[in-house]
Backbone bond lengths (Angstrom), bond angles and torsions (degrees), N, CA, C in turn:
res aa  C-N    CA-C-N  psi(-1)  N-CA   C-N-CA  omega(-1)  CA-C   N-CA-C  phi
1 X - - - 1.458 - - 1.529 110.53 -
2 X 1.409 117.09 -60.41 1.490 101.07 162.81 1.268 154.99 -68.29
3 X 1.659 97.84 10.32 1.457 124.33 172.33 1.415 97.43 -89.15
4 X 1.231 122.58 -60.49 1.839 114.81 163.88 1.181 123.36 -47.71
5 X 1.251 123.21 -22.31 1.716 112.25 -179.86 1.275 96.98 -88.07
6 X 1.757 140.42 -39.18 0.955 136.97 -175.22 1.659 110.25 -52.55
7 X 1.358 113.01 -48.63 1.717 122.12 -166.51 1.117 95.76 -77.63
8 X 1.477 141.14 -39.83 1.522 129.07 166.23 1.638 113.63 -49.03
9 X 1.103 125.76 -44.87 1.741 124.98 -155.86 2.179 76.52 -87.16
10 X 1.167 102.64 -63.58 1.891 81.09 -166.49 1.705 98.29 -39.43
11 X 1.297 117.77 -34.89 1.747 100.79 -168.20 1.012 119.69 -62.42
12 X 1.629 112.64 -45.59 1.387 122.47 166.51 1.544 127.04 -31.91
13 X 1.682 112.09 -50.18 1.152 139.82 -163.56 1.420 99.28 -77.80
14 X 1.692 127.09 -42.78 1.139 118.48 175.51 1.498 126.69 -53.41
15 X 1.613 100.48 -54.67 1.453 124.47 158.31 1.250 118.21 -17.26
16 X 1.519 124.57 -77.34 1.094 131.61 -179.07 1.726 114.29 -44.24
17 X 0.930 82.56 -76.26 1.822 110.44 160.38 2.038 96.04 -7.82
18 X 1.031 98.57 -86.48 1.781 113.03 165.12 1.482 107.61 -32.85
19 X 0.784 101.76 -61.01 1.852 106.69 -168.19 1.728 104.18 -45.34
20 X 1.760 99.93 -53.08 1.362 114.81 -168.33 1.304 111.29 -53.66
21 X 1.577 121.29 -61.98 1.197 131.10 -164.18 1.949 95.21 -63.72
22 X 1.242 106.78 -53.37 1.574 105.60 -161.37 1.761 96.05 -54.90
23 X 1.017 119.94 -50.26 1.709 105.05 160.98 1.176 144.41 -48.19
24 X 1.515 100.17 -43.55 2.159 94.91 167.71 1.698 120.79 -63.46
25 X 1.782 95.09 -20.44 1.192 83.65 -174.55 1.768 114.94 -87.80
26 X 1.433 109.18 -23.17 1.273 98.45 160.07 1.303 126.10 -52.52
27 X 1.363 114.57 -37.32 1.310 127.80 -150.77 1.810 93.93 -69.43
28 X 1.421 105.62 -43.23 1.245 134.84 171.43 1.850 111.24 -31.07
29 X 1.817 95.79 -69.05 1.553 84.90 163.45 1.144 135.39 -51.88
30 X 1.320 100.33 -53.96 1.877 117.36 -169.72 1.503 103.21 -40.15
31 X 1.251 123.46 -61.05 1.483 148.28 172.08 2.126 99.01 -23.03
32 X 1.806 79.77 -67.03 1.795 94.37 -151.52 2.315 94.24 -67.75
33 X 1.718 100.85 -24.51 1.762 85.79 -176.32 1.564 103.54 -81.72
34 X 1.687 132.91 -23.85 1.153 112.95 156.45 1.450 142.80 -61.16
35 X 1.160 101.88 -33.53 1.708 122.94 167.07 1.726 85.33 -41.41
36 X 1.589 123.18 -75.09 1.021 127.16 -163.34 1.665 141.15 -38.15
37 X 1.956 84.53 -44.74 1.283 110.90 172.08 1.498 114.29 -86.29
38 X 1.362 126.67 -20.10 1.393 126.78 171.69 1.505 109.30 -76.20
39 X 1.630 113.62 -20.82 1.875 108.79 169.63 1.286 123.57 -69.89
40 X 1.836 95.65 -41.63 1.359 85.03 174.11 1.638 135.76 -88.62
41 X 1.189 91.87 22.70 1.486 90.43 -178.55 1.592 105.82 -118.48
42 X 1.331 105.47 -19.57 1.791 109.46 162.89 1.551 103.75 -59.99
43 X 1.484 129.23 -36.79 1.397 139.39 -152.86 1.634 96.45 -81.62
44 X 1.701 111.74 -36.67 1.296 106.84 173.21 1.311 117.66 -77.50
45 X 1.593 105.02 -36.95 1.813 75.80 179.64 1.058 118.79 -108.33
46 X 1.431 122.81 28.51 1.581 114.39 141.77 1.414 119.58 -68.61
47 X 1.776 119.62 -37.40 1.644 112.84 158.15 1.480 116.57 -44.56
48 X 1.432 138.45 -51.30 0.990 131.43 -133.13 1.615 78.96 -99.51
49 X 1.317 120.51 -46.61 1.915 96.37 175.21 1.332 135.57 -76.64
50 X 1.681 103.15 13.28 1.600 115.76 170.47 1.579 99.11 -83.55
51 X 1.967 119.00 -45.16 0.930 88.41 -161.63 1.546 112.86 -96.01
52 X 1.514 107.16 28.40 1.656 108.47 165.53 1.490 116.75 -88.27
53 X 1.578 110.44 -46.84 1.200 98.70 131.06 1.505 162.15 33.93
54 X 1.478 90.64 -113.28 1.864 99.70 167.91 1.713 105.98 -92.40
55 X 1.598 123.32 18.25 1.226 119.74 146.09 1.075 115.76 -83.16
56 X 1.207 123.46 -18.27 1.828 121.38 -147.78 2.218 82.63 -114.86
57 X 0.981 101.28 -47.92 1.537 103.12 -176.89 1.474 127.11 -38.92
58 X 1.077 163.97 120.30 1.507 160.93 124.77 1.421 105.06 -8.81
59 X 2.121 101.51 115.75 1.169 120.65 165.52 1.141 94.51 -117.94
60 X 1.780 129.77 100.82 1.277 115.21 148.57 1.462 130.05 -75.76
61 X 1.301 113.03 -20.73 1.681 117.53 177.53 1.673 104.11 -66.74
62 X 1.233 149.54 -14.17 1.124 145.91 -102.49 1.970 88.31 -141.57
63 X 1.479 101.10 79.80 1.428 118.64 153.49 1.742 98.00 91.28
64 X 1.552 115.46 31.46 1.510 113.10 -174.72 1.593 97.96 -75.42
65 X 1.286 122.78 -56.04 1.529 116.68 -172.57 1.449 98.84 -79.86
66 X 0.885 138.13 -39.98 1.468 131.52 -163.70 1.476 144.97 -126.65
67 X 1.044 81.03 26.53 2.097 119.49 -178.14 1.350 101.47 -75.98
68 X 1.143 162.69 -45.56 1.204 153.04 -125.32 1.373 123.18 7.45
69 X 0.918 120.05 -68.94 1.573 122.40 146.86 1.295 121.97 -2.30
70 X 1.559 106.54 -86.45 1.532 117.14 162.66 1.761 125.09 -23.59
71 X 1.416 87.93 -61.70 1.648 105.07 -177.61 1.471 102.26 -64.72
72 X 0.913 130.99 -21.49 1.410 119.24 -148.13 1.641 93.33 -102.53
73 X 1.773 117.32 -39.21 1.424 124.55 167.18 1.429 111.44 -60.88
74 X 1.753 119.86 -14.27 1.570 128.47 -170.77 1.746 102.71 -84.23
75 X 1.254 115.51 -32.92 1.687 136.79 177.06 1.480 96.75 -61.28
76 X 1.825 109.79 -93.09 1.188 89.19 165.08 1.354 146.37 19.65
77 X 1.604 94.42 -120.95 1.866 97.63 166.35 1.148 120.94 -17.79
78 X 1.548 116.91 -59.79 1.762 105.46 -164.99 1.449 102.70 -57.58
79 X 0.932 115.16 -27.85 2.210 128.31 -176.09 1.407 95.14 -62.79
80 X 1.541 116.84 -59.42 1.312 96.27 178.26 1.741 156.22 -88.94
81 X 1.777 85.38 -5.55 0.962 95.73 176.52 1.672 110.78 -82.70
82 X 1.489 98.67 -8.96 1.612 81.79 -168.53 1.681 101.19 -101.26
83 X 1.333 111.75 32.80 1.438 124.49 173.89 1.520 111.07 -119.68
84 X 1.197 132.52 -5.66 1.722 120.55 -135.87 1.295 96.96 -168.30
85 X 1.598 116.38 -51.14 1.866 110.51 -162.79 1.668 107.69 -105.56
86 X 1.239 143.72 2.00 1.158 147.03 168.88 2.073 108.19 -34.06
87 X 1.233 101.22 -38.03 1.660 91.43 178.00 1.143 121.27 -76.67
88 X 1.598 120.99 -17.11 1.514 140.39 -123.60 1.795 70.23 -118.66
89 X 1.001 117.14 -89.76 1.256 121.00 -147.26 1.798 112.34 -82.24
90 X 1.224 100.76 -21.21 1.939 97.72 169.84 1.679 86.00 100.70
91 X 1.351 134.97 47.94 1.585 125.85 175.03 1.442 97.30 -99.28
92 X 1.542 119.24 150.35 1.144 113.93 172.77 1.734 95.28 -111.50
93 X 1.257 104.35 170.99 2.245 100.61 -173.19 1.174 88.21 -77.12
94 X 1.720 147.68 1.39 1.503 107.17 -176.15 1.503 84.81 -112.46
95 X 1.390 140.97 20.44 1.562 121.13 164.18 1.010 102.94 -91.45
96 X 1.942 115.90 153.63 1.238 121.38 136.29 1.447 142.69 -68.65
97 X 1.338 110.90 133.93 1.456 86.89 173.15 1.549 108.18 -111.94
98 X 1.538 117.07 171.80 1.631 117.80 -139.70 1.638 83.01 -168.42
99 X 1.658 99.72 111.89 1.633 122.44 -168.30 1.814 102.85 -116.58
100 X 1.226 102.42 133.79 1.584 111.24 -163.45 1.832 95.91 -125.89
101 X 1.414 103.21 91.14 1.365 108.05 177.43 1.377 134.51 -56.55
102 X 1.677 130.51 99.51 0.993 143.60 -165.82 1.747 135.31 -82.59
103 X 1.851 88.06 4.82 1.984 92.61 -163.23 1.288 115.73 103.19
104 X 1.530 97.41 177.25 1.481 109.84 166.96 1.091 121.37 -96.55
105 X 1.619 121.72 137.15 1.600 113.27 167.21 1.323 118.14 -123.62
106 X 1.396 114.54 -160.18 1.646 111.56 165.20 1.527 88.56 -155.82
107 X 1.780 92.81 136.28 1.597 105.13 -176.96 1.564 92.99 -143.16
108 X 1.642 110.04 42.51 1.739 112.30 -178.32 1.653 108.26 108.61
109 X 1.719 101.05 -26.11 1.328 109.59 170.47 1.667 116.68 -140.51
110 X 1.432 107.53 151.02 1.469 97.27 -172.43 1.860 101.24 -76.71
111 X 0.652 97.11 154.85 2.263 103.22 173.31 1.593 100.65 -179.56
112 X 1.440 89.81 171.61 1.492 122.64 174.23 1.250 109.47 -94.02
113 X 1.391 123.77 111.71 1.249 124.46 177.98 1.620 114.12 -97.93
114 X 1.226 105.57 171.81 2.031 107.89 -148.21 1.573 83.03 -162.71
115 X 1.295 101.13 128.77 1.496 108.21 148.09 1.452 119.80 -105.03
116 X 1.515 107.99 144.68 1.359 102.22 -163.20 1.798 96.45 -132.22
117 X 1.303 95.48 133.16 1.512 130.60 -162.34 1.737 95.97 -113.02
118 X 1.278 117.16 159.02 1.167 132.50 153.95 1.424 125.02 -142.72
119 X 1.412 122.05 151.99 1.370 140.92 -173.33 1.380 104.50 -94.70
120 X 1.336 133.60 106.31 1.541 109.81 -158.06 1.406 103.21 -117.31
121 X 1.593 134.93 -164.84 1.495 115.66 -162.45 1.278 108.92 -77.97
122 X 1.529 129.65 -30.39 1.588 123.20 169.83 1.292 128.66 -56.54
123 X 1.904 108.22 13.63 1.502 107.93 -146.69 0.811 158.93 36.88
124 X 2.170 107.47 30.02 1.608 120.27 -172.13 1.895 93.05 -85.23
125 X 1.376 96.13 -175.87 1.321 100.68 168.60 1.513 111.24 -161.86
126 X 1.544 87.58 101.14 1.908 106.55 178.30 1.308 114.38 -117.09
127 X 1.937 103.46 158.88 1.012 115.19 -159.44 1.975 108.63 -91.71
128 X 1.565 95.91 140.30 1.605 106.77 -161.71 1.416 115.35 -99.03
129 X 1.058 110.92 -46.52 1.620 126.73 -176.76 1.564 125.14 -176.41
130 X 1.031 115.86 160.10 1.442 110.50 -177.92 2.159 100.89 -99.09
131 X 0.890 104.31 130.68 1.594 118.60 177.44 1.481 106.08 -109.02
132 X 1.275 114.20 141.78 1.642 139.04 -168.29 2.123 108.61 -130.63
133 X 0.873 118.64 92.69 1.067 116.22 146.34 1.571 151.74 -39.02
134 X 1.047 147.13 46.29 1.069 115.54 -151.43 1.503 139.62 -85.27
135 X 1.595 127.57 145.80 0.707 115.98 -174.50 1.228 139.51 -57.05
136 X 1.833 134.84 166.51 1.329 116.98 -143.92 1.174 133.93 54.60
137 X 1.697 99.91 -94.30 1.531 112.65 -177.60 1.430 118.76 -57.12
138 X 1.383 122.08 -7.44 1.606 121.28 -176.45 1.772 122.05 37.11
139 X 1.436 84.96 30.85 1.671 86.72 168.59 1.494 111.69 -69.59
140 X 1.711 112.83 146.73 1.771 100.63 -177.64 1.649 89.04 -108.47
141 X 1.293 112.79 137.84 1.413 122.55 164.64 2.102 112.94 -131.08
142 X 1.537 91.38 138.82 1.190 96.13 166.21 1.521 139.85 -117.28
143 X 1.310 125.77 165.82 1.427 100.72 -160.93 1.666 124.76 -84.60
144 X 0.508 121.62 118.42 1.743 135.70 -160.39 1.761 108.94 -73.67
145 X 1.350 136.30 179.98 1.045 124.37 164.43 2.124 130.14 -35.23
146 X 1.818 80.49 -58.90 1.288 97.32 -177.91 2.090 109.83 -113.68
147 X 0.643 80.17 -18.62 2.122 90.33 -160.64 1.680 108.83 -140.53
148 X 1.186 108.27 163.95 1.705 127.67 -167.66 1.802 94.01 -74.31
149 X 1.491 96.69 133.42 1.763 94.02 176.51 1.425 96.37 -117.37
150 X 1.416 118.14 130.90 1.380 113.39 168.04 1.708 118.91 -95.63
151 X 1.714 84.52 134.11 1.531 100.76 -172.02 1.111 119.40 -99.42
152 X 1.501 127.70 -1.66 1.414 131.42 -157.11 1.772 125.51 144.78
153 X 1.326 106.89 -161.13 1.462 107.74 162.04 1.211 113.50 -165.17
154 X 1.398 122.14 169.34 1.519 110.07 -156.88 1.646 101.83 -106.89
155 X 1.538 123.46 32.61 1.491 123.78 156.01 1.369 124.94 -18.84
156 X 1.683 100.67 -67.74 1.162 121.78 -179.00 1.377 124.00 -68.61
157 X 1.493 119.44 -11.49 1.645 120.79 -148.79 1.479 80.39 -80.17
158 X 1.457 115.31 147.65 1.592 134.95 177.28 1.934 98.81 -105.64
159 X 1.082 130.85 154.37 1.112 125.96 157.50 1.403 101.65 -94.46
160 X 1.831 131.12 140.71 0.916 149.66 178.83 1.411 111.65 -106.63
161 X 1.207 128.62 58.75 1.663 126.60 -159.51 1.708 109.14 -35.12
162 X 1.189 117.97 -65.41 1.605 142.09 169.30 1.699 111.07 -24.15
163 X 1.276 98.49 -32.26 1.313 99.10 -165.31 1.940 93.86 -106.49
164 X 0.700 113.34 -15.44 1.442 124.08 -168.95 1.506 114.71 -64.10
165 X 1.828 94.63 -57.07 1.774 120.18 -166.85 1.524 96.06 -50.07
166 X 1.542 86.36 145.53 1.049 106.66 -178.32 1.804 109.36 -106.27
167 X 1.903 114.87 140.27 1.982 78.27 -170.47 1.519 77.13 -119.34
168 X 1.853 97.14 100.67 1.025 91.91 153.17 2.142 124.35 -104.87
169 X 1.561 95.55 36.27 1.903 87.70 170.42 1.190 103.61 -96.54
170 X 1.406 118.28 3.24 1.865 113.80 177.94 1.550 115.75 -100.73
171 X 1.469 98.89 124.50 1.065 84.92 -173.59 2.151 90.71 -152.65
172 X 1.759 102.27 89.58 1.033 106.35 -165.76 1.424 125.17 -58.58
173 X 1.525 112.90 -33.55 1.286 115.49 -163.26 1.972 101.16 -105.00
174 X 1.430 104.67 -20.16 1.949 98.55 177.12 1.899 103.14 53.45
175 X 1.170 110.35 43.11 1.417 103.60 158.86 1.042 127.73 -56.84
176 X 1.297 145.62 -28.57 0.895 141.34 -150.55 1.854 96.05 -102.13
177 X 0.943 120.77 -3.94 2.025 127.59 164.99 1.518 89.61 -105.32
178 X 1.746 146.12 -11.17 0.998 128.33 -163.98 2.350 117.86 -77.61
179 X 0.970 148.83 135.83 1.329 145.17 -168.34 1.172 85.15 -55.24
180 X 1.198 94.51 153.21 1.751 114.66 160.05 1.398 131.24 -59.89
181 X 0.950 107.43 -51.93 1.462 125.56 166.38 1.472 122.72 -46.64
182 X 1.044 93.35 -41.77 1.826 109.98 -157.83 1.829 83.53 -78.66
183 X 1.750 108.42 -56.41 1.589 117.05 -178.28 1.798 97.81 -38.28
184 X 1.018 117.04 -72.91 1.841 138.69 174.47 1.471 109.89 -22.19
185 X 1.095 110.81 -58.71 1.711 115.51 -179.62 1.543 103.67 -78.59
186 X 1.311 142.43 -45.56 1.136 144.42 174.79 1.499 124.35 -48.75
187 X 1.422 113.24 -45.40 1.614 122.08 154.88 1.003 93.99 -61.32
188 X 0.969 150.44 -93.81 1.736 163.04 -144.28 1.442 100.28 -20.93
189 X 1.323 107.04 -66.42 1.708 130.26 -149.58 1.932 80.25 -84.38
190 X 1.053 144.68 -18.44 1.296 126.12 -151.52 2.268 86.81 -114.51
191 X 1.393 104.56 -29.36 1.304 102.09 175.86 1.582 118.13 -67.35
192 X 1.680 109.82 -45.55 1.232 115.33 -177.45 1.569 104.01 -54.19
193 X 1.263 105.73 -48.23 1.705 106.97 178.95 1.015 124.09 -58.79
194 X 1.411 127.94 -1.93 1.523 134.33 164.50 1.487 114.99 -127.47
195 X 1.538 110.68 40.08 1.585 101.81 159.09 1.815 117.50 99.24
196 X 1.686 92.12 -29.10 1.500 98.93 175.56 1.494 126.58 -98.09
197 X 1.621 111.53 101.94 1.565 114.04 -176.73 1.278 110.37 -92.06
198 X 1.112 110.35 99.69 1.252 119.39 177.03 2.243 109.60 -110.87
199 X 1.053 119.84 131.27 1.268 115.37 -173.63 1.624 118.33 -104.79
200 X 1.582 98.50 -7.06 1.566 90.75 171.46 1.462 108.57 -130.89
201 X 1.482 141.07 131.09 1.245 123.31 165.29 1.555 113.86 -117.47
202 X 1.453 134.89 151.31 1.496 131.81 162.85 1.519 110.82 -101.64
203 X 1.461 114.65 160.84 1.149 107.87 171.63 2.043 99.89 -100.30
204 X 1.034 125.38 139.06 1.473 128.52 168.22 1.384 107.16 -110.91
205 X 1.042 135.72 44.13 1.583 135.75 174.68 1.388 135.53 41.58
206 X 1.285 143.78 -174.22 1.556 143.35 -164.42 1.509 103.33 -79.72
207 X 1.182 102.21 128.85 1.684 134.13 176.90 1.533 111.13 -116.57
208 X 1.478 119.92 123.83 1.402 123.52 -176.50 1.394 101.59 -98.72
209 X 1.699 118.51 146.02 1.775 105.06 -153.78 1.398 69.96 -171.01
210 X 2.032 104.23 116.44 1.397 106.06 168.97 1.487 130.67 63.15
211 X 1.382 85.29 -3.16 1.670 96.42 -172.77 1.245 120.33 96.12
212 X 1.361 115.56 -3.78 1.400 90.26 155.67 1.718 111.96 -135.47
213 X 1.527 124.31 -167.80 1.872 133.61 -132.84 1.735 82.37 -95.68
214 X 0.907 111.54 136.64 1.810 111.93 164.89 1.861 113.23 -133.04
215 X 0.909 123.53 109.45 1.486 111.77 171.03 1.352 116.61 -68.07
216 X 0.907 119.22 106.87 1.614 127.15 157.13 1.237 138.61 -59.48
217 X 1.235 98.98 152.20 2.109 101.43 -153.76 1.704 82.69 -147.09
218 X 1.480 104.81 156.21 1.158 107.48 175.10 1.516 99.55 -161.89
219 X 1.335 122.21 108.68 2.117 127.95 172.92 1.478 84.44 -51.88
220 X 1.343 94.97 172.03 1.758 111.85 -174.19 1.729 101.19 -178.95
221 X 1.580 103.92 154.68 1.689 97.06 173.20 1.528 94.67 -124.03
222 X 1.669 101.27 143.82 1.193 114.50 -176.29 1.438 116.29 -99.06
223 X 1.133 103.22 129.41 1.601 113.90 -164.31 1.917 99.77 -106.65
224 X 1.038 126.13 -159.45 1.403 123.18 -162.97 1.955 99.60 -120.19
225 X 1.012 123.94 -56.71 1.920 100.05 145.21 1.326 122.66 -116.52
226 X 1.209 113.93 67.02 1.389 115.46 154.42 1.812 105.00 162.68
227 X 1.734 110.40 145.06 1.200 117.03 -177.70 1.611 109.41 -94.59
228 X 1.620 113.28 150.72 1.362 106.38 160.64 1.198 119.99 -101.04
229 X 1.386 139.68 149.75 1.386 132.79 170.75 1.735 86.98 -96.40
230 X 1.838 90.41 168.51 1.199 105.66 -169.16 1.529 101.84 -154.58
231 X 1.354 119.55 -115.79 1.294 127.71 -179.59 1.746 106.96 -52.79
232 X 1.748 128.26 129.05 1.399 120.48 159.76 1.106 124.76 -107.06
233 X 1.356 134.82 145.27 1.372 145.06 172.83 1.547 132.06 -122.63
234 X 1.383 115.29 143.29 1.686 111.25 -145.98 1.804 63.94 -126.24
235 X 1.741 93.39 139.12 1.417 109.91 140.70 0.993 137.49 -126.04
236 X 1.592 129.18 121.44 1.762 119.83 -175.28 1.572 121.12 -34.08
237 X 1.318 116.13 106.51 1.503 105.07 -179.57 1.555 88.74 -55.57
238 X 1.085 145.42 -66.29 1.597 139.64 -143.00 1.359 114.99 -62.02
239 X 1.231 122.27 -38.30 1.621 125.03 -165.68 1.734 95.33 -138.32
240 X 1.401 131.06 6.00 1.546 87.34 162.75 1.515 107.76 105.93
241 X 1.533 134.43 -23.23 1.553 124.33 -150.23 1.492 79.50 -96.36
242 X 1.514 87.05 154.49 1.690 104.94 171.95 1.769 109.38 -119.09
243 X 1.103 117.71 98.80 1.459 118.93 152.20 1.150 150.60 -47.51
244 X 1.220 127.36 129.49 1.767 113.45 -177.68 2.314 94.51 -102.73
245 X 1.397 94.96 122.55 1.475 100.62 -172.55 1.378 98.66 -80.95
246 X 1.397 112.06 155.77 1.506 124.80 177.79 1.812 108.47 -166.26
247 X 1.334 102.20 157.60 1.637 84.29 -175.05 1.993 88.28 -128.98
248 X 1.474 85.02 132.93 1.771 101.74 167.54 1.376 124.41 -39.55
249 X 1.647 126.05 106.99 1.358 99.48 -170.50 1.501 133.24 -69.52
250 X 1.291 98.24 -14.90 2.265 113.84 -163.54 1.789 58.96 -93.31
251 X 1.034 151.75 140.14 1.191 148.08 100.72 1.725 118.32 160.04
252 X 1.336 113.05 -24.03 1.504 133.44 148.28 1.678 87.45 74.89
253 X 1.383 129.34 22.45 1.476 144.08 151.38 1.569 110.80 -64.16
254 X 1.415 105.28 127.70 1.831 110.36 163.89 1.458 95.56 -59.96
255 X 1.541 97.63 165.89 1.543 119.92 176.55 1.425 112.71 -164.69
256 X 1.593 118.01 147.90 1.379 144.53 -169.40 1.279 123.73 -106.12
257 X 1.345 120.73 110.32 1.473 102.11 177.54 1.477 102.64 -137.03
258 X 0.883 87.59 128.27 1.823 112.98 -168.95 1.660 93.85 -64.29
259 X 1.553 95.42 136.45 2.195 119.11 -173.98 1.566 83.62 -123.67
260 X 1.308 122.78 -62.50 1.552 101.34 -150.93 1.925 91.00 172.70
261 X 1.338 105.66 158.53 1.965 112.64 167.63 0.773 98.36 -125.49
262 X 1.496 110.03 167.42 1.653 161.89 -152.56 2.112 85.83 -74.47
């Protein structure tokens, strides 16, 4: 009899034994297909907040030469602003204004956002406001203290082809085949003539600004191992102007202010 009660309780004990394992290992799956299903759904919405993302992000490279579209909404604007926004933004009729296409965003509405720069009569060129398009409806809004102000819509905007062209086959001075040196002394001699003594300059090479090529210059003091840069300067590859660079402080925008050309 206590050889039978003994072989019953090991059976028992085996039993259990079975039960246990056949459960962890389910438990095992259950575990490993959520693991599974919790990856792939982390995997989705890390896609889906990339591509909110690179909606919400600044593409300035993104269809400047070859958008048509773009350009053609870039025509526009100048049509309308120089009909409609003159109070809004502080333009006088003899500035240009000069829009640096930034993408799509959403600020409550989907649009094409544009930063808009102007060329003003001293020939500086600072930054004015950010402009929003919106899609479809082509309402133009600008950015206000806090929120989008609507200024209009571009119904009316005419394209002015004439006024549009761009001339870029002129290109009087070809700096960019010009020596270095020769570039170096030429700022030099054109800075001293306006007040700025500066005794050392480098050249740092072509900078694209607004869309268009600028060679860069930068004074610097030379120390015994190692130089500092200091003051920078953009020159129009196309026409020659030499800028003194500075960046807007309420707005953390580069800025141009015209010294003198080649």
């Amino acid at each position: 009899m206590k050889k039978a009660g003994f072989i019953r309780v090991i059976l028992s004990l085996s039993l259990i034994l079975i039960v246990i394992i056949m459960s962890k290992a389910n438990i095992k799956d259950y575990v490993s297909e959520k693991m599974e299903f919790s990856t792939e759904e982390t995997v989705d919405d890390k896609q889906w907040n990339d591509e909110v993302q690179n909606n919400l992000a600044p593409t300035v490279a993104m269809g400047e030469a070859g958008n048509e579209d773009i350009n053609m909404l870039k025509d526009q604007l100048r049509i309308f602003l120089s009909t409609n926004c003159l109070e809004y933004l502080s333009f006088l009729p003899e500035e240009t204004p000069i829009f640096a296409y930034e993408g799509i965003t959403e600020y409550g509405i989907r649009s094409d956002r544009f930063a808009l720069y102007k060329e003003t009569i001293e020939k500086d060129i600072v930054f004015v406001n950010m402009v929003f398009v919106e899609k479809e409806a082509e309402n133009v809004y600008i950015w206000g203290e806090e929120e989008l102000v609507l200024i209009g819509t571009l119904d009316n905007a005419k394209m002015i082809l004439s006024e549009s062209q761009v001339d870029e086959s002129y290109n009087k001075l070809n700096l960019k085949n010009m020596e270095t040196e020769e570039l170096l002394d030429r700022v030099m001699e054109v800075l001293m003539q306006n007040g700025y003594s500066q005794s050392n300059l480098i050249y740092d090479g072509i900078i694209e600004f607004l869309n268009r090529d600028y060679c860069m210059i930068s004074s610097f003091d030379d120390f015994e191992d190692h130089i500092l840069r200091k003051q920078e300067y953009y020159i129009d590859s196309r026409d020659g102007y030499i800028y003194r660079v500075e960046e807007n402080a309420d707005f953390l925008r580069t800025e141009l202010y015209y010294i003198g050309n080649l």
